[in-house]
N, CA, C and O of each residue as an XYZ file, in Angstrom:
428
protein
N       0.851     -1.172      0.000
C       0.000      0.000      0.000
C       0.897      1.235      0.000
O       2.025      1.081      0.468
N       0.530      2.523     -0.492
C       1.305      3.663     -0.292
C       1.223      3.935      0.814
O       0.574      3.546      1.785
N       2.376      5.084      0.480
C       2.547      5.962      1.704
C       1.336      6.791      1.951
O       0.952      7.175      0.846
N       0.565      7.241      2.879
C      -0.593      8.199      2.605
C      -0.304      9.021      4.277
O      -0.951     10.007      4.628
N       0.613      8.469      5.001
C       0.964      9.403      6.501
C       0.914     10.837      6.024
O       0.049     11.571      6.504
N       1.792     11.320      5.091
C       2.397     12.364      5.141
C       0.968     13.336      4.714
O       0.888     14.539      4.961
N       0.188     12.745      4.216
C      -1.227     13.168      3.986
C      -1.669     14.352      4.588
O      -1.674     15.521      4.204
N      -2.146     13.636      5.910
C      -2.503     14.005      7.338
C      -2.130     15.089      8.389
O      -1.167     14.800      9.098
N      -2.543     15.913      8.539
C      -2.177     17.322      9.144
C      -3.849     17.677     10.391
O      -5.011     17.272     10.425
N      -3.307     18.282     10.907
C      -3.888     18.570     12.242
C      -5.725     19.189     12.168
O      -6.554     19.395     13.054
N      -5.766     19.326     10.611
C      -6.699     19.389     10.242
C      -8.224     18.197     10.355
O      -9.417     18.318     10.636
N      -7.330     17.127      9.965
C      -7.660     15.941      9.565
C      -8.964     15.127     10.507
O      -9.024     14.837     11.702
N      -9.803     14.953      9.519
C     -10.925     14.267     10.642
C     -10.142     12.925     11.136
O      -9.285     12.303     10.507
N     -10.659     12.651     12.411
C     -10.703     11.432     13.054
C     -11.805     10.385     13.654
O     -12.826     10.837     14.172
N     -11.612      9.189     13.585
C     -12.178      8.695     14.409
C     -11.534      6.945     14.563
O     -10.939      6.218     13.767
N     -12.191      6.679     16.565
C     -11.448      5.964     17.240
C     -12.325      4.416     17.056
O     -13.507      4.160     16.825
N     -11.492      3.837     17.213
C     -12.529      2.228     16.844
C     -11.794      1.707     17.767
O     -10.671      1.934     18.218
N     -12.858      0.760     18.025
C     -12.372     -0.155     19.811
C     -11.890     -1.592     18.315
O     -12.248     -1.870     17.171
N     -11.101     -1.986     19.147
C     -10.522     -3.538     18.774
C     -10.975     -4.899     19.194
O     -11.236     -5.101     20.380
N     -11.043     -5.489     18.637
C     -11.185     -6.653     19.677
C     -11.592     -7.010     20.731
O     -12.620     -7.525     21.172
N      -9.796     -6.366     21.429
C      -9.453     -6.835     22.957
C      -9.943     -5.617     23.766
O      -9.454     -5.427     24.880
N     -10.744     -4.899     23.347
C     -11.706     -3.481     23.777
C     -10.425     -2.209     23.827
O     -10.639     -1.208     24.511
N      -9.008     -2.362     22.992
C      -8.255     -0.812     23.333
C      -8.840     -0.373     22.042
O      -9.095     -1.175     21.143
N      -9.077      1.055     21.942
C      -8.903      2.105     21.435
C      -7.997      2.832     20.149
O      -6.975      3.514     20.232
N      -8.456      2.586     19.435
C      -7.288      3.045     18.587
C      -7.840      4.156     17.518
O      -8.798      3.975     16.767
N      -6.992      5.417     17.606
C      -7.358      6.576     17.089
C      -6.509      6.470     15.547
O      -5.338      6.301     15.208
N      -7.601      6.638     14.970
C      -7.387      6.735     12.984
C      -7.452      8.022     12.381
O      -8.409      8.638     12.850
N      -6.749      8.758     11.429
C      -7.446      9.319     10.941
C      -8.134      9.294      9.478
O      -7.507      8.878      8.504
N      -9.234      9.685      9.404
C      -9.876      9.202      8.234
C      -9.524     10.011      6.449
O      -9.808     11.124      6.006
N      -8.853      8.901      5.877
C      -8.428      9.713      4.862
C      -8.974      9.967      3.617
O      -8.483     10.706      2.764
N     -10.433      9.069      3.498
C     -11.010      9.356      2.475
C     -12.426      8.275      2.547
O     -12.102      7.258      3.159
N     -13.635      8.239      2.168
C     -14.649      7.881      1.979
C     -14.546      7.342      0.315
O     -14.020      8.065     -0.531
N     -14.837      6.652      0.141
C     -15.392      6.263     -1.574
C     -15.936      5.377     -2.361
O     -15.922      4.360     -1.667
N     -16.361      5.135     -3.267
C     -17.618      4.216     -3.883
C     -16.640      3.380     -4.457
O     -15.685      3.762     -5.133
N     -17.052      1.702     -4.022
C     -16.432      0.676     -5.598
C     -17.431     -0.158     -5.255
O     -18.006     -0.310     -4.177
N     -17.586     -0.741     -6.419
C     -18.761     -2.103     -6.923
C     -19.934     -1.576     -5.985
O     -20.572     -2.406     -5.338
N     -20.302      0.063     -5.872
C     -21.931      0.131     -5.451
C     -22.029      0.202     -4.222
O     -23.138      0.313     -3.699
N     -20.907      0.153     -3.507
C     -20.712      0.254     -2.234
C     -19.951      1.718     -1.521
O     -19.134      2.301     -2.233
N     -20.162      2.122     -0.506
C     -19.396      2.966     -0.125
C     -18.131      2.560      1.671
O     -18.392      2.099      2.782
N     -17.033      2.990      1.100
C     -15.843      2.498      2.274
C     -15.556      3.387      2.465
O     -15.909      4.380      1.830
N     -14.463      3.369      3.844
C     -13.436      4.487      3.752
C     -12.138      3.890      4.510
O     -11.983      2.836      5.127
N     -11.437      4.754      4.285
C     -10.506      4.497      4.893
C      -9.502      5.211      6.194
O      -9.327      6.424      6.309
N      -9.031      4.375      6.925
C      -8.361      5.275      7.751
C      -7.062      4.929      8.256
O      -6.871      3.714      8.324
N      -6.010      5.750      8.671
C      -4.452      5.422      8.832
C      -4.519      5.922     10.478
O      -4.674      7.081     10.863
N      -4.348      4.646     11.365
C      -3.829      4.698     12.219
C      -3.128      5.765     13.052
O      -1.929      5.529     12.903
N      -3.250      6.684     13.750
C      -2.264      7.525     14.228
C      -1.238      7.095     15.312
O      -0.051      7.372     15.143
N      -1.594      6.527     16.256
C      -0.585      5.987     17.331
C      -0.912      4.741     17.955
O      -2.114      4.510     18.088
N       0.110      3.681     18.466
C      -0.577      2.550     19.317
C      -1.000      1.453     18.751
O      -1.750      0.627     19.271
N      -0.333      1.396     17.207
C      -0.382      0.081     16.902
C       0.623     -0.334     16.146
O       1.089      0.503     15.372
N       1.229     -1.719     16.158
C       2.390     -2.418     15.301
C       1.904     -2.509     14.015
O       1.883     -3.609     13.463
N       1.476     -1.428     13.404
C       1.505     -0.824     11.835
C       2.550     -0.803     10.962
O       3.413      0.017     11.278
N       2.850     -1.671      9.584
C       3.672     -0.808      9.067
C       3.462      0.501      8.719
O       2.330      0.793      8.333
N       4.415      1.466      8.775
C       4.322      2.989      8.492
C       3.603      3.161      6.856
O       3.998      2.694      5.788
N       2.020      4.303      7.263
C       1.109      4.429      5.679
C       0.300      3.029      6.016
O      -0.602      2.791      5.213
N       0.436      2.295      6.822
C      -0.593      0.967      6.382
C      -1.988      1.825      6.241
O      -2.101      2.989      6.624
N      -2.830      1.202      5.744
C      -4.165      1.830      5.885
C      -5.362      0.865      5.724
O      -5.510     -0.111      4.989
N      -6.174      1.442      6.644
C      -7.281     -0.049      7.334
C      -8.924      0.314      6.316
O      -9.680      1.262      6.526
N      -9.044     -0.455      5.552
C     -10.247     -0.232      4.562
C     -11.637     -1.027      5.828
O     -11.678     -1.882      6.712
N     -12.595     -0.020      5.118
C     -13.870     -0.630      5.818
C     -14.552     -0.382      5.097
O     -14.348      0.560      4.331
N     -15.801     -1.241      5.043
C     -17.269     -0.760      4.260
C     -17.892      0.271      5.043
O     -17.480      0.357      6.200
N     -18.863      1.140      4.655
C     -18.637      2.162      5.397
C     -20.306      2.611      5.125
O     -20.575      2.602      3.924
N     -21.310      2.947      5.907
C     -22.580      3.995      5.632
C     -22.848      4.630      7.144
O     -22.329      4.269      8.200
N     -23.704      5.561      6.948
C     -24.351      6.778      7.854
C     -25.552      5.532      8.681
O     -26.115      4.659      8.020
N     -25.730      5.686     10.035
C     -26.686      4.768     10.826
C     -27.897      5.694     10.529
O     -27.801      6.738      9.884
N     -29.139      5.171     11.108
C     -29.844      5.942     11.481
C     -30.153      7.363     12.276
O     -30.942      8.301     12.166
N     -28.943      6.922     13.235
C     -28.559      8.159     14.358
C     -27.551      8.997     14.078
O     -26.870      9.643     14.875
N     -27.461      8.941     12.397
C     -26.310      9.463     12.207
C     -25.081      9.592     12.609
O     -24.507     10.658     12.830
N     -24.478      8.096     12.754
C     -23.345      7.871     13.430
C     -22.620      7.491     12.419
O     -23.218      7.495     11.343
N     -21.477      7.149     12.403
C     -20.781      5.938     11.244
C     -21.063      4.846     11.684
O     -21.018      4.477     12.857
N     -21.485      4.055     10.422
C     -21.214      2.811     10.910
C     -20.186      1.522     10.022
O     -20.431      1.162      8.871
N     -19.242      1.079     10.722
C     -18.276      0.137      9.927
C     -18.412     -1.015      9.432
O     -19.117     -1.528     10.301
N     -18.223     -1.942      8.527
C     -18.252     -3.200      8.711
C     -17.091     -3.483      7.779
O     -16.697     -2.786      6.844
N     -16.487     -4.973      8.342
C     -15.517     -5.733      7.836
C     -15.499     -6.018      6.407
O     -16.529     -6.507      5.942
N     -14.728     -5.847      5.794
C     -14.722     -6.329      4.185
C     -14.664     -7.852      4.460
O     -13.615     -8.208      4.998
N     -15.536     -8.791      4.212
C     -15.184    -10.517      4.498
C     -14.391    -11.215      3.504
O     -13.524    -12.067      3.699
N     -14.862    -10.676      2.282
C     -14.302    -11.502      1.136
C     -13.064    -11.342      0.508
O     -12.557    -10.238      0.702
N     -12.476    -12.061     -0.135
C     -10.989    -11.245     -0.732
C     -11.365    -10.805     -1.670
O     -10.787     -9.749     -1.929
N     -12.365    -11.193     -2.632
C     -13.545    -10.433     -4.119
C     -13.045     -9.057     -3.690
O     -12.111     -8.307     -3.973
N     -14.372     -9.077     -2.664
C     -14.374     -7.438     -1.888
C     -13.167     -6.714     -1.814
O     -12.967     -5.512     -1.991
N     -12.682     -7.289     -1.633
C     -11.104     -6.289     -0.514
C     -10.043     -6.099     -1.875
O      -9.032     -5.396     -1.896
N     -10.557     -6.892     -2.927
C      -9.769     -6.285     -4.054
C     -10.119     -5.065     -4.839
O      -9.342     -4.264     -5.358
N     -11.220     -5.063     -4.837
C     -12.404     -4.576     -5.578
C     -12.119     -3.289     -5.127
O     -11.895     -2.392     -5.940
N     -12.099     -3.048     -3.627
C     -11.883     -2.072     -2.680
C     -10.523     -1.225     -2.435
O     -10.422      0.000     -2.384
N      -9.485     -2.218     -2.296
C      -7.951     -1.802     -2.413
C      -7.313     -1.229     -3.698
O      -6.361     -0.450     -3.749
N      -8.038     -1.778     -4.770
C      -8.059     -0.900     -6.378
C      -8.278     -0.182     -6.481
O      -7.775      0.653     -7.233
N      -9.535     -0.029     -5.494
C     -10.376      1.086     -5.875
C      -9.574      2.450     -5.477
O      -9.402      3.390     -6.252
N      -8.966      2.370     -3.695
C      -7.970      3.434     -3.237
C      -6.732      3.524     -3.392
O      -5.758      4.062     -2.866
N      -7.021      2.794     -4.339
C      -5.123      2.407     -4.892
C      -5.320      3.588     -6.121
O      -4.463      4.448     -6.325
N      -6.502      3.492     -6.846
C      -6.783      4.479     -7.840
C      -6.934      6.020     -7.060
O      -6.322      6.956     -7.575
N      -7.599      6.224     -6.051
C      -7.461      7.220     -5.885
C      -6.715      8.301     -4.897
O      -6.994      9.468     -4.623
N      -5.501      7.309     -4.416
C      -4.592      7.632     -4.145
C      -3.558      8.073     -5.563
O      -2.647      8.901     -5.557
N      -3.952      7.377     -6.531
C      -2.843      8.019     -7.929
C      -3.574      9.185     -8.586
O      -2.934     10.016     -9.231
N      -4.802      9.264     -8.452
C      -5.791     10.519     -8.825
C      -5.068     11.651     -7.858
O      -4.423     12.488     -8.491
N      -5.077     11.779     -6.645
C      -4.399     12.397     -5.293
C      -2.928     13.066     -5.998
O      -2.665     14.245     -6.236
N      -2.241     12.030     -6.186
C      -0.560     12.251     -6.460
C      -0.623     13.157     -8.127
O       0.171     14.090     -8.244
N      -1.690     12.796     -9.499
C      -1.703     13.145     -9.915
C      -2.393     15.200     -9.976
O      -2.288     16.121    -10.785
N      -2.918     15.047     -8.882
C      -3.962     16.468     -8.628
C      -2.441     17.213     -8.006
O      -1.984     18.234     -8.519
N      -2.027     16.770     -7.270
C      -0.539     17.776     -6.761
C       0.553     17.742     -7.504
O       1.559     18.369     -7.174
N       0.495     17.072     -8.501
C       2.045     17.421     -9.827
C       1.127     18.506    -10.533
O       1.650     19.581    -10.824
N       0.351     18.378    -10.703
C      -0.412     19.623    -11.830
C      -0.458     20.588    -10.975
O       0.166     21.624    -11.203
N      -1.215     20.426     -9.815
C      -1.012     21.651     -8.985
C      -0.060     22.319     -9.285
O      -0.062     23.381     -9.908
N       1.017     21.611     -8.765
C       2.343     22.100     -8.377
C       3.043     23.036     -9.915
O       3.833     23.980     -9.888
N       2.527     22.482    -10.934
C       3.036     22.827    -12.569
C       2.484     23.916    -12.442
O       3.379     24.755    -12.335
N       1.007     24.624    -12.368
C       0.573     25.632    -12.425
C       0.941     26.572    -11.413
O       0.599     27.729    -11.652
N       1.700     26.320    -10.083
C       2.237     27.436     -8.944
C       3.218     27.650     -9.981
O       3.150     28.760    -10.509
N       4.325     26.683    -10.506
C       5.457     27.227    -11.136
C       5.619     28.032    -12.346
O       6.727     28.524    -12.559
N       4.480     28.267    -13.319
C       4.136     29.185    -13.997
C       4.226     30.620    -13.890
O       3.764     31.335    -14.780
């Protein structure tokens, strides 16, 4: 997976998901997005876990009733390809939006 840490600035929404073993672990969320009809998002870890550095944790992803988030597990590997393509693409959409950027500051 890319790098996507350097992303992330103090700006950045968050949110904390219990584990398992009930600890806590604060993410921040780096992007929401649609593949195969579905909507995920994703989020990169901020502290407190044996992460490789940029790992990033995909979830299926919709709004509850109470307007909360609500998560669920990708089960399938179908899914999780379908899904990891999907932010694999728009992480290169991302990298491509800041070289152009960057072409038009230098103008």
């Amino acid at each position: 997976m890319k790098e996507v840490r350097e992303e992330i600035d103090e700006n950045q929404d968050t949110m904390t998901l219990t584990l398992e073993d009930d600890s806590e672990l604060e993410c921040a969320v780096v992007t929401t997005f649609t593949a195969g009809g579905k909507d995920y998002i994703a989020l990169l870890p901020l502290e407190g876990i044996e992460a490789e550095e940029g790992e990033v944790f995909l979830y299926r992803f919709h709004v509850g009733e109470d307007g909360d988030p609500v998560l669920e597990n990708i089960e399938s590997d179908e899914e999780y390809d379908v899904v990891s393509d999907a932010f694999d693409e728009w992480l290169d959409s991302q990298e491509y939006d800041e070289l152009v950027g960057e072409d038009f500051e230098d103008e």
